[in-house]
N, C-alpha and C positions, 0 to 999 in steps of 0.2 A: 504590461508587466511580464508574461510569458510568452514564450515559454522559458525556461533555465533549463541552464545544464543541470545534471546528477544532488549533486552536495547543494546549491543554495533553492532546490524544490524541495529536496528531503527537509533542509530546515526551514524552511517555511512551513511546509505539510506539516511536521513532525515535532519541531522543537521546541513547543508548548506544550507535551502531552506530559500528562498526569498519569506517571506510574510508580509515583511512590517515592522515588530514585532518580536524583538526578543523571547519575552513570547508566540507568536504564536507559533513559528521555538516551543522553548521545548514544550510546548501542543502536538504539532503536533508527536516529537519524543516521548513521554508518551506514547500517545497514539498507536502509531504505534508497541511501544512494545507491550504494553495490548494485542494487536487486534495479535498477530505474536505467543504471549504465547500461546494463546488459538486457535490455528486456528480453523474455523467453527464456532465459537461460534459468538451469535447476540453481538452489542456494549456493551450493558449494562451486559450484560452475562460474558463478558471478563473483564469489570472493576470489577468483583468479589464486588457488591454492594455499593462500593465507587461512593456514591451522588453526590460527587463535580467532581469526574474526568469525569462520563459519561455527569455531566450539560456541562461540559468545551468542550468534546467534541463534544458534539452538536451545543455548540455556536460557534466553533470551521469552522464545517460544512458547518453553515447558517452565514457565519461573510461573507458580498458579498467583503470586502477587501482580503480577502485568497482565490486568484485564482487558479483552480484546476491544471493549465500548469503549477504553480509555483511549485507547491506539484512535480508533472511528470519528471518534469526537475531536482530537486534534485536524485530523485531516476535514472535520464537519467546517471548523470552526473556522481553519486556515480559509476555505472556500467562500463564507459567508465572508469573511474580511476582504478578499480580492471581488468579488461580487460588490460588495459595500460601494468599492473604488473605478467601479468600471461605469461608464457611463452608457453599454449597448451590452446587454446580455440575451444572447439567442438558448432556447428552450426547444433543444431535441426532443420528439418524440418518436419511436417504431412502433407501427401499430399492426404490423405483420404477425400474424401467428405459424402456427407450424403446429400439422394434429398428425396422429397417425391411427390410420385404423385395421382390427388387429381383422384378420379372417378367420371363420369357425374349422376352415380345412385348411391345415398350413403347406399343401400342397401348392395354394396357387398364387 
């Protein structure tokens, strides 16, 4: 089933999320394409100059009724659904760590 372009991941991921709104839910999956086109690129960088999509998604962001579990959970639930469907699921683990240790003389 994957991978997808941009738009039919985002609404997969995305287009069952519970934000209250349904004009949020699409913002949310627009946006989620923009940001998936471009990976690495900053917000505004990825809406490729479109004024209104980056204003949207920042009000988007800062909207305190668009809770970020709500976002987590669509993208939880999309997953558990293509899992359901797949008949071979591999379980990545890294089990590398990384310490650092500080010296009492920062000279050395």
């Amino acid at each position: 089933m994957l991978p997808l372009s941009p738009k039919p991941w985002s609404e997969l991921t995305f287009g069952c999320a519970d934000l209250g709104d349904t004009r949020r839910t699409k913002r949310l999956v627009k946006v989620a394409a923009e940001l998936s086109a471009h990976t690495g690129n900053s917000l505004s960088s990825s809406c490729e100059g479109y004024t209104a999509l980056v204003t949207g998604a920042y009000r988007l962001i800062e909207n305190e009724a668009v809770k970020p579990e709500a976002i987590a959970e669509a993208g939880f639930q999309a997953t558990a659904k293509i899992a359901r469907q797949s008949r071979l699921l591999l379980a990545l683990e890294d089990t590398t760590t990384l310490g650092y240790n500080m010296l009492s003389d920062p000279s050395l």
